[in-house]
C-alpha positions in Angstrom: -16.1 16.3 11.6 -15.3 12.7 13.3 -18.7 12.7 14.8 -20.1 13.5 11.0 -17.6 10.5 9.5 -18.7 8.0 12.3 -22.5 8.7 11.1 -21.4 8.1 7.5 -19.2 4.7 8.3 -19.4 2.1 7.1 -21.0 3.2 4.0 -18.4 5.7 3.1 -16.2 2.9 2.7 -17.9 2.2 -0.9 -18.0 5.3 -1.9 -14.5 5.5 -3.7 -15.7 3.1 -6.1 -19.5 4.2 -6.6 -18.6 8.0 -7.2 -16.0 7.3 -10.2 -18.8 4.6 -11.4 -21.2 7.2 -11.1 -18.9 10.1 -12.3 -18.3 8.1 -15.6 -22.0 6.8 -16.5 -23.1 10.1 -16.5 -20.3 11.8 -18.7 -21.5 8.7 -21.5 -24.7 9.9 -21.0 -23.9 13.2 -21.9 -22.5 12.2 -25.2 -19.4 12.6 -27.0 -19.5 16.4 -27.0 -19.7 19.0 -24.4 -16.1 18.4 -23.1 -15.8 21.5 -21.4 -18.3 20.4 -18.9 -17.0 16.9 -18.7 -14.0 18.4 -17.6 -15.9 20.4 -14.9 -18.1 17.0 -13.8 -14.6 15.4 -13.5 -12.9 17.9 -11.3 -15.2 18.1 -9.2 -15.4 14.3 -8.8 -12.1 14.2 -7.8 -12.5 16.4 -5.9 -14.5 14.5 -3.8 -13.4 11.4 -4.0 -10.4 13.3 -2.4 -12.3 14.1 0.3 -14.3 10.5 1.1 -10.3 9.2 1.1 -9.0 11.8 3.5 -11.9 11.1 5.4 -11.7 7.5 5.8 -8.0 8.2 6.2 -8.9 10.3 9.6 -11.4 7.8 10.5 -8.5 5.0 10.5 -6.3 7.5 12.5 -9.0 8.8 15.3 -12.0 6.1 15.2 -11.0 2.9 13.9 -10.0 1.6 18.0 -7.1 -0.7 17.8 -7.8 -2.8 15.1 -8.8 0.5 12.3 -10.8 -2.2 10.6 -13.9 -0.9 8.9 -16.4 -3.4 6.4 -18.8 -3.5 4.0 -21.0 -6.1 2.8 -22.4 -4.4 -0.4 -24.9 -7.5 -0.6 -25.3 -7.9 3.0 -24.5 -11.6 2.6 -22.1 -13.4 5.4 -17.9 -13.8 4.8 -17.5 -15.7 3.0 -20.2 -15.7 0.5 -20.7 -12.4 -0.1 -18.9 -9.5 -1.6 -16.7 -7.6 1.1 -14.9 -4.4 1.0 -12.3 -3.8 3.9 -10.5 -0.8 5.2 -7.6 -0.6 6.9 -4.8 1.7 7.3 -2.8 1.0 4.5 -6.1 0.6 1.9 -6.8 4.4 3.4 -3.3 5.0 2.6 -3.5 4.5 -1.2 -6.9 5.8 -1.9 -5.6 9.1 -0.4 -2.8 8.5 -2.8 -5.0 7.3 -5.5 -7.6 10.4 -4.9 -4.7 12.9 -4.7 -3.1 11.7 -7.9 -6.4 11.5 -9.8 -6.7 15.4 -8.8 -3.4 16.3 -9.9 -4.2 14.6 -13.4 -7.4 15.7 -14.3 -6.2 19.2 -13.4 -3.9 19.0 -15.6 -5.6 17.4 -18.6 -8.0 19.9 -18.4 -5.6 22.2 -20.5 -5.3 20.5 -23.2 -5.1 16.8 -23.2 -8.5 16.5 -22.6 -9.5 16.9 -26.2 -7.3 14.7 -27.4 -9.8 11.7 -27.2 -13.7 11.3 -26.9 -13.6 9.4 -24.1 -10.7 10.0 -22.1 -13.0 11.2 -19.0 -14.9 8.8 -18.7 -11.9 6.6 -19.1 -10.2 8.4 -16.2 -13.0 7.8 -14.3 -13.0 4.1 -14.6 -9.3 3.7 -14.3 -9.8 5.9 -10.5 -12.5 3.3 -9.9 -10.5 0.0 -10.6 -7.6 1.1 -8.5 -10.1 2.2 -5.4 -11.9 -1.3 -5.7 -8.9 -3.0 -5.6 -7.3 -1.1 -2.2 -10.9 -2.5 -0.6 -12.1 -5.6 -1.7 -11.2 -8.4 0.6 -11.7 -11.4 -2.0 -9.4 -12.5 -4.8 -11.7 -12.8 -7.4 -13.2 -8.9 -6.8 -9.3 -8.1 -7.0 -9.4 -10.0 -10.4 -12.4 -8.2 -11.3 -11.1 -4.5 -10.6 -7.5 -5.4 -12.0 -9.4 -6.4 -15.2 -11.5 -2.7 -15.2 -8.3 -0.5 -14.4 -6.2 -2.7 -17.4 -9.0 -1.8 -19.6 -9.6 1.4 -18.8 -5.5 2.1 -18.7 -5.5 0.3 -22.3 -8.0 3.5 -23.9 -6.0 5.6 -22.3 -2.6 4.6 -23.0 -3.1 5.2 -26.8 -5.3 8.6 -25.8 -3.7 11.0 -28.5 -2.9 8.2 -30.7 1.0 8.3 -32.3 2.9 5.3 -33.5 5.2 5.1 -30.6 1.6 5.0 -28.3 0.2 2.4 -30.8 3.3 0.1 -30.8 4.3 0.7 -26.7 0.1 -0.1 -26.6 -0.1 -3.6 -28.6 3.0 -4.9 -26.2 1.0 -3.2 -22.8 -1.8 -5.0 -24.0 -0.7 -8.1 -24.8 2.0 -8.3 -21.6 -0.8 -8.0 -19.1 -3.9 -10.3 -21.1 -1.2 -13.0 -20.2 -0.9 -11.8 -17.2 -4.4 -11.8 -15.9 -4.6 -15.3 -18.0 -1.8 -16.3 -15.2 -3.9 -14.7 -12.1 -7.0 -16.4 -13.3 -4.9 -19.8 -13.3 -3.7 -19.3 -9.9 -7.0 -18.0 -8.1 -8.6 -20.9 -9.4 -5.7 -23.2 -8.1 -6.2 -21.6 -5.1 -9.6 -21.8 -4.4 -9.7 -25.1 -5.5 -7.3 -26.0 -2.2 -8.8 -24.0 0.5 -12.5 -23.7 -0.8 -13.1 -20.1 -0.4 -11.6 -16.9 -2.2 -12.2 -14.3 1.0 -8.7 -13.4 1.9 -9.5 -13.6 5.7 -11.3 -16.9 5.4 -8.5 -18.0 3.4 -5.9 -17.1 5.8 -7.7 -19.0 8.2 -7.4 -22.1 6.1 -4.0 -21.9 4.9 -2.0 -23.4 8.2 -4.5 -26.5 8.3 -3.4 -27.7 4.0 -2.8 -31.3 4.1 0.7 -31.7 3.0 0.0 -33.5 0.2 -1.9 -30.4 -1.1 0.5 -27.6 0.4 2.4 -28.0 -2.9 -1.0 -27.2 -5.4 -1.0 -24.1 -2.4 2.4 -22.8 -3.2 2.1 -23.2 -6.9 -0.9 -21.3 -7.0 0.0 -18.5 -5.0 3.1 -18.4 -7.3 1.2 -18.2 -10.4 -1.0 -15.8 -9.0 2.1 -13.6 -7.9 3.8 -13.7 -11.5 1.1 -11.1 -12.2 1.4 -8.9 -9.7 4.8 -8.6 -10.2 4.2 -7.9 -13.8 2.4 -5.2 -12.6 4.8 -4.2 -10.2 7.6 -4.3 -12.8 10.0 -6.8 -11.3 12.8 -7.8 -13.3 12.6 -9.9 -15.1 9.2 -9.1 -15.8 9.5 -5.4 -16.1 10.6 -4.6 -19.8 6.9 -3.5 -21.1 7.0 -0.4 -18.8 9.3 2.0 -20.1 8.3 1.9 -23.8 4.7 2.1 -22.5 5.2 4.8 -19.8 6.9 7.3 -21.5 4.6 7.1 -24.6 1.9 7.7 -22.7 0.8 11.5 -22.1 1.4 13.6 -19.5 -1.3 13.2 -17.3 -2.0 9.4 -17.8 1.4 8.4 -17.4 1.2 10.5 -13.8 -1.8 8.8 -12.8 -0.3 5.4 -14.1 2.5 6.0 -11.5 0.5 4.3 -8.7 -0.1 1.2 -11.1 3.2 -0.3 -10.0 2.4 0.3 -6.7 -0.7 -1.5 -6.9 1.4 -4.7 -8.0 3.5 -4.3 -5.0 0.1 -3.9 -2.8 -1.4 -6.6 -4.0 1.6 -8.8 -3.1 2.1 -7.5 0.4 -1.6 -8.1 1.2 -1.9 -11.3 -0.4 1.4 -12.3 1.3 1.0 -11.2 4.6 -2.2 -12.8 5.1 -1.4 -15.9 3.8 2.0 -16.5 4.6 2.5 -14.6 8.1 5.5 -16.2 10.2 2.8 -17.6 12.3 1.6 -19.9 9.1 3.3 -23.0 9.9 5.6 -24.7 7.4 3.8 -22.3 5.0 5.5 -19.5 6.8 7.2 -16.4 4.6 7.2 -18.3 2.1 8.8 -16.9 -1.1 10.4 -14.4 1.0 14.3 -14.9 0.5 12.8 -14.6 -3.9 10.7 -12.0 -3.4 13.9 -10.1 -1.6 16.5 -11.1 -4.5 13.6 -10.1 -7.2 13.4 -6.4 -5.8 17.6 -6.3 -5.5 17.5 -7.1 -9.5 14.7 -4.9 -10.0 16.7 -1.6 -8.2 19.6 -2.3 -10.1 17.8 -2.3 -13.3 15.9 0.6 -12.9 19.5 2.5 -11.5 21.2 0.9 -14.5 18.0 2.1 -16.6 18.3 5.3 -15.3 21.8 6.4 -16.2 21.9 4.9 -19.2 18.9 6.8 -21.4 19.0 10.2 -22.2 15.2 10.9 -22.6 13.5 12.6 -19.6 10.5 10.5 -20.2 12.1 7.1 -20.0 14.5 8.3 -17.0 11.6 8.6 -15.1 9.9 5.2 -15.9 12.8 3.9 -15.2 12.3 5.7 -11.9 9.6 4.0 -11.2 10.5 0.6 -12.1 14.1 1.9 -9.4 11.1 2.6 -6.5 8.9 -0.5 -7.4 12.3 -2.7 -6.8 13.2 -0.9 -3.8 9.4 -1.4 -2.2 9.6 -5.3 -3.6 13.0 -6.0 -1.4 12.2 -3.7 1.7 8.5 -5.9 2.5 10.7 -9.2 1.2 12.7 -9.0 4.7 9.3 -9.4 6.4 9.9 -6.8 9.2 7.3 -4.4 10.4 9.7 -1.3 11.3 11.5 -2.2 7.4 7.9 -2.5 5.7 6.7 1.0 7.7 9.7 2.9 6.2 8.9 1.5 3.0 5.5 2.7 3.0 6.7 6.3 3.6 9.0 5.8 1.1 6.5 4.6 -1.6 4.2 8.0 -1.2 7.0 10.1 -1.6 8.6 8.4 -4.2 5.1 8.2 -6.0 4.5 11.9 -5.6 7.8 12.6 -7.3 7.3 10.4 -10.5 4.3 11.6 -10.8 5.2 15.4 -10.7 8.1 14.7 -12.6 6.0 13.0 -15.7 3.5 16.4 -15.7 7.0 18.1 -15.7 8.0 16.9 -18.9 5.5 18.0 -21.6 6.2 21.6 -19.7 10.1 21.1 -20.0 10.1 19.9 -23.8 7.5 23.1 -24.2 10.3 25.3 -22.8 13.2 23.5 -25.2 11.0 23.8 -28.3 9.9 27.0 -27.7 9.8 29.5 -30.5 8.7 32.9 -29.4 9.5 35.3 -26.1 5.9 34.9 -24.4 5.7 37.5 -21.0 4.1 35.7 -18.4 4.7 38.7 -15.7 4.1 42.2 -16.5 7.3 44.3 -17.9 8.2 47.0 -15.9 10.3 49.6 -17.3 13.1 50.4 -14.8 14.9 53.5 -15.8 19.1 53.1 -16.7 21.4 55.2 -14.7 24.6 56.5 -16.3 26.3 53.8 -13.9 24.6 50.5 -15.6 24.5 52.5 -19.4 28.6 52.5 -19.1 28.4 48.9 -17.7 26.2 47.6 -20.6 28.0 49.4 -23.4 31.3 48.0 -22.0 31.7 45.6 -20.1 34.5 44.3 -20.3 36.4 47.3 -19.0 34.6 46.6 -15.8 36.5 44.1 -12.7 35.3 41.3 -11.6 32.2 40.9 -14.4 31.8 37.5 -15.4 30.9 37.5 -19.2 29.0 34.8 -21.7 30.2 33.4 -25.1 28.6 36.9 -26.4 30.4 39.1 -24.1 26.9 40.5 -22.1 27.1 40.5 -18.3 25.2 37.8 -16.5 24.6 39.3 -13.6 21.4 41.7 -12.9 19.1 39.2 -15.7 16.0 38.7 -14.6 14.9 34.5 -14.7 11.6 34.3 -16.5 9.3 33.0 -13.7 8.6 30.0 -16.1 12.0 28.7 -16.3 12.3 29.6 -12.5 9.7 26.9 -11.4 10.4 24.4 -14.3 13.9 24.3 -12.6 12.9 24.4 -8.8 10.8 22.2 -9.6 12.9 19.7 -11.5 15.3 19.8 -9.1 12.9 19.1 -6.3 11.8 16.3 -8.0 15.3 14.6 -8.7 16.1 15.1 -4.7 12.9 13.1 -4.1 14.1 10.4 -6.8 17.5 10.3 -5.8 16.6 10.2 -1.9 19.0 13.1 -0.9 18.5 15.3 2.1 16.7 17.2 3.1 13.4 15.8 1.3 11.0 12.8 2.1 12.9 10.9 0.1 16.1 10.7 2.4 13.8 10.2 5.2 12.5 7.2 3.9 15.4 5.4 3.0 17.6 6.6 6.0 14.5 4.9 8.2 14.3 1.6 6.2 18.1 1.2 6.8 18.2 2.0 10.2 15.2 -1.0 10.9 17.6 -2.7 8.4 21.5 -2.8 10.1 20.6 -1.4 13.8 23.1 -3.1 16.1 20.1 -4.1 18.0 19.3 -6.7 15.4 17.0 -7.0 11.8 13.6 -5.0 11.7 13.5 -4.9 15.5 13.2 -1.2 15.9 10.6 0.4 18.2 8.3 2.6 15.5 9.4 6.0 17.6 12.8 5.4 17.0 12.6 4.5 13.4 10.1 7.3 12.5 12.7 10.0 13.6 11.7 14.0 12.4 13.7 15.3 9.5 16.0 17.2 11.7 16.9 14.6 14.3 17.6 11.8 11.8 19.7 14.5 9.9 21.6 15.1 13.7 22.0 11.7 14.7 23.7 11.3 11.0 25.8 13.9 11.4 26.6 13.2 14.9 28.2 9.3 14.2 32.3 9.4 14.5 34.1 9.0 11.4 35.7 5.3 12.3 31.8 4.6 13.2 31.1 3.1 9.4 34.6 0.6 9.4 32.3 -1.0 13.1 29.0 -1.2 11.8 29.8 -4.3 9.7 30.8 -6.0 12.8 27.9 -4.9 14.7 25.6 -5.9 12.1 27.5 -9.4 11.7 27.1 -10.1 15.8 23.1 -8.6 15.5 22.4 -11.6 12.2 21.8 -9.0 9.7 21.9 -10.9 6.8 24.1 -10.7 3.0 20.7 -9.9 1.3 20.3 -6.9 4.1 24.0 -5.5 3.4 23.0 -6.3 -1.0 20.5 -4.1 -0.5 22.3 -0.9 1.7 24.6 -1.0 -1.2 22.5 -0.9 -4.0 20.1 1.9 -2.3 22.8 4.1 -1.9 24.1 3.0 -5.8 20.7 4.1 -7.3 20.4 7.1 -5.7 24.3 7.9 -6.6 23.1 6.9 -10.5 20.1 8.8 -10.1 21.7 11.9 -9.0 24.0 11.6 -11.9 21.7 11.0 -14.5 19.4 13.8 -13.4 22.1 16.3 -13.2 22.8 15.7 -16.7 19.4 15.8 -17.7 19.7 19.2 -15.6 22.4 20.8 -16.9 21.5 19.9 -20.9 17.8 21.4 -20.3 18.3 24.4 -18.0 21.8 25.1 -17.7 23.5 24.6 -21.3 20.8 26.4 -23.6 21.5 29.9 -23.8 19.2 32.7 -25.2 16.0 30.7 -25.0 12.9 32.2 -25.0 10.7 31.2 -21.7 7.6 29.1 -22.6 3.4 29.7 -22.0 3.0 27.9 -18.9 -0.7 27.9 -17.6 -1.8 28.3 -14.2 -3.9 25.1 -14.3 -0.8 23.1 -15.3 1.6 24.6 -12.7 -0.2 24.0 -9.8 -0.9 20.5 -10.1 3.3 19.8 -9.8 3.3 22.3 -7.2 0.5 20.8 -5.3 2.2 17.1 -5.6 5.8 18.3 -4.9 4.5 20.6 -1.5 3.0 17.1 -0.6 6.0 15.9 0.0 7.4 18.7 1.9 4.7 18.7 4.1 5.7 15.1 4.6 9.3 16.1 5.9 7.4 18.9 8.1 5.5 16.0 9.8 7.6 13.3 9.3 7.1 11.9 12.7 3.6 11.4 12.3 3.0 10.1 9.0 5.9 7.4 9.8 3.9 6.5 12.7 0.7 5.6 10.8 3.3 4.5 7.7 4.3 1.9 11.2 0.9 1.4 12.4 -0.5 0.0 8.8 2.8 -1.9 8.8 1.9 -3.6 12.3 -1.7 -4.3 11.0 -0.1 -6.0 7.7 2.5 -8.5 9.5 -0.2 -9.4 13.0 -2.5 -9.7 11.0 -5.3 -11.7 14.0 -7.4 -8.3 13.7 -8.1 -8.2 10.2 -9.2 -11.4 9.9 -11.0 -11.3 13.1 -13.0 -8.5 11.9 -13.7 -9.5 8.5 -14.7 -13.6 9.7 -16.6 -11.5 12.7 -18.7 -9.2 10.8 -22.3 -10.2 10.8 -24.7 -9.1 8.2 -27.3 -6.5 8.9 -30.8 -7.7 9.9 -33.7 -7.5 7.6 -36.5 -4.9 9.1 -38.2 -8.0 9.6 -36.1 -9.7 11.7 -34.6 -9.1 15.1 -30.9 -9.4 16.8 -30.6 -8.7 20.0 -27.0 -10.3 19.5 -26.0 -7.6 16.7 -25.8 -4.2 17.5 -25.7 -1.9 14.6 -23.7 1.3 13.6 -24.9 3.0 10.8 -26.4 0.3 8.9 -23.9 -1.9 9.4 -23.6 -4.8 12.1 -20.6 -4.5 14.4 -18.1 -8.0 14.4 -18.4 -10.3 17.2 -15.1 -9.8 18.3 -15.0 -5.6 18.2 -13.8 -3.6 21.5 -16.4 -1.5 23.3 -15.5 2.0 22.7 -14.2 2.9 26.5 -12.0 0.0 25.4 -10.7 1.7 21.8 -7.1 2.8 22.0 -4.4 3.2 19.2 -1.5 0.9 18.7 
């Protein structure tokens, strides 16, 4: 299998935005009808688009040598004139995240939603293609480009099954991020206009030589420019468009929209930490301590959001907007071992609001439900004289505990229906809330750990702040009770700062409000209704939850490894010499023409000046 990706590199690298360009050309071709095998051609596309990501995921993990750089010059023109697309651990990251929760949603669909519209495939298809490009490209304006092609696409979609709430949360969507691609137009252009190129690497390059007299122009570009990625990423205050539009939207395109806010928060750690490492110059971190204070505002208003709405739809947007605020203030500190932790936190905590937005249409099916549907086969189980006397009177029987109609509650069956509607929403409101023994708590006990470790801010070794489920659950369980009234002390001697004790405090406050909030919502849809019939519940919308939610349990299983490569991308994002080594290194591949004995190629693609022999390739 590596031997097979390594023949396929680099041009597998493109092919998580040719495939869903591909996938929806042909569904327009084949007309406005024939859904049913739209929804086949779709499936199956995701299918493998899930596969090229989990590939070039392994690839990263086994081939990529120490830098786990890969590139692509799709017009074989030098950085930095020519389009580039560059891989690296955390791109790989979220297109496996992108391609698994494409799956998930076209699965789903496929019941029902799918005929809402004439065009939601090819739609999807698009929307899968502009979040792809923009995990890849290496340039800001191809970032402006595939923004502009996921908004669109996510604009058709968003009003998909048209209703006036979808039509009104729609015209404010729209219009909130037109003015916000008007503002990342502004600042690209700003920015370009300073350092003379819009290649990321080259640009990086460029940034610590600015004249002073233009660093200014430099920082109010790059501030413009982030306005709209944290409009995207729903930062207060720049956040209240999302849960009007978000829990409008239907089922599956609100799960696949998930990611969309973690695509803000991408685009500002790559943008940031290649132009504003600590090894910048006066340029250094800069917009750090805002970008810290932002994502504190942000986690309180999603926590505050949270408890205080009592539809499950709008709960969970505000979810997200709770998750977008947390990843916004954990990569704000600027520490490797805080940003890897937040990385394993952001594919949990997408899973979960994802899962939990396909959960919804099943759990208002279930409360609206009309008619006893079977989905198991009765069997007839014969009464002994025992259980007749117990039925006919039970209340002359000890120790029976009785309902408001007097019938015992022990020996019911639970309709298999309700039974994974409410494993499933409580699995899903663990993962929110970040409470043991899910991914969830793993991720947030790790980015606190990096955060207030006696030995000082962020300055964990990856092993120990990628600890297993089980010996991050022991070592918890293990500090003394008078442990908690030393620790501010500790932290005080160590330098951790006020911001890093703001935000302890206010992720153990959402997750307290979260907990609450989705108990209620708990209680008032499983617990309080009595005598409910159990809903139709398909196989093809059941497994896509299931799928998402044992994704994250496979992530506590192997915690240790995913936070490894959750610390590796992390280490690759905040040193960042080998990206930009790679990309300014690469040289184009020679015409059939031409000769280079200085180039040596691998598969079609020339290798960079500056990459490692492979005796010499070794992991971080």
């Amino acid at each position: 299998m590596d031997a097979l990706i390594a023949r396929l590199m680099p041009h597998l690298i493109v092919m998580p935005v040719l495939l869903p360009l591909g996938t929806a050309a042909l569904m327009l071709l084949l007309g406005p009808q024939r859904r049913p095998l739209k929804a086949v051609v779709n499936v199956a596309s995701c299918l493998l688009g899930l596969c090229v990501s989990l590939a070039l995921l392994r690839w990263t993990l086994t081939e990529g040598g120490a830098a786990a750089v890969g590139i692509y010059m799709p017009s074989n023109w030098p950085v930095p004139y020519g389009i580039v697309l560059v891989l690296d651990r955390l791109s790989a990251m979220m297109l496996a995240l992108t391609s698994l929760l494409a799956l998930a949603a076209v699965l789903y669909s496929s019941a029902r939603w799918h005929k809402a519209g004439v065009y939601f495939h090819p739609l999807f298809q698009l929307q899968v293609m502009g979040l792809s490009g923009a995990f890849l490209t290496g340039d800001l304006f191809n970032l402006f480009v595939f923004f502009e092609i996921m908004l669109t696409a996510s604009y058709g979609l968003l009003l998909h099954g048209s209703s006036p709430a979808r039509v009104r949360a729609g015209l404010h969507y729209i219009t909130v991020n037109l003015m916000a691609s008007t503002l990342f137009l502004i600042g690209i252009a700003m920015l370009y206009g300073v350092t003379g190129t819009l290649n990321l690497a080259d640009m990086a390059m460029m940034v610590p030589a600015i004249a002073e007299d233009d660093r200014g122009l430099l920082h109010a570009g790059a501030a413009i420019m982030a306005i709209a990625f944290l409009v995207k990423a729903a930062a207060w205050p720049l956040n209240f468009w999302l849960p009007a539009a978000y829990s409008s939207a239907a089922a599956p395109v609100a799960a696949l929209f998930a990611i969309m806010t973690k695509l803000g928060v991408y685009a500002v750690l790559r943008v940031w930490t290649l132009l504003f490492p600590a090894s910048a110059g006066v340029s250094a971190l800069f917009g750090g301590d805002l970008l810290i204070w932002m994502g504190l505002a942000t986690v309180a208003f999603g926590a505050i959001g949270v408890l205080a709405t009592q539809q499950l739809a709008r709960m969970t947007a505000f979810a997200a907007i709770l998750s977008s605020g947390t990843l916004l203030a954990a990569i704000g500190f600027g520490q490797p071992a805080v940003t890897g932790a937040a990385l394993y936190y952001a594919f949990s905590s997408t899973l979960a609001i994802a899962a939990l937005f396909l959960l919804i249409e099943l759990v208002k099916r279930a409360s609206e439900s009309e008619e006893q549907i079977a989905l198991i086969s009765d069997t007839v189980f014969e009464e002994d004289e025992a259980f007749a006397d117990y039925q006919a009177s039970p209340a002359s029987l000890p120790d029976v505990n009785l309902d408001d109609d007097e019938q015992a509650l022990i020996g019911r069956a639970i309709p298999f229906a309700m039974a994974f509607l409410g494993l499933s929403f409580a699995l899903c409101a663990l993962l929110i809330a970040g409470l043991p023994p899910l991914s969830g708590f793993i991720g947030k006990f790790a980015m606190l750990t990096a955060l207030l470790q006696p030995a000082g801010m962020g300055a964990a070794m990856p092993e120990a702040a990628s600890l297993p489920v089980d010996e991050a659950a022991s070592l918890s369980a293990s500090l003394p009770v008078d442990a908690a009234a030393a620790l501010p002390g500790m932290a005080e001697a160590a330098g951790v700062p006020v911001a890093a004790w703001t935000f302890m405090a206010l992720l153990i406050a959402g997750g307290l409000l979260s907990t609450i909030a989705l108990s209620r919502a708990g209680i008032r849809l499983f617990w309080a209704p009595q005598g409910r019939p159990a809903p139709r519940l398909r196989v093809i919308e059941t497994l896509p939850i299931a799928a998402l939610l044992l994704v994250t349990v496979v992530m506590v299983w192997q915690a240790q490894p995913v936070m490894q490569f959750a610390h590796w991308a992390a280490q690759g994002l905040h040193e960042p010499r080998n990206y930009i080594n790679t990309v300014i290194g690469t040289r184009p591949v020679p015409s059939p023409g031409e000769t280079d004995g200085a180039s040596e190629e691998l598969g079609g693609q020339a290798l960079p000046e500056n990459a490692p022999a492979p005796a010499e390739e070794a992991q971080p």
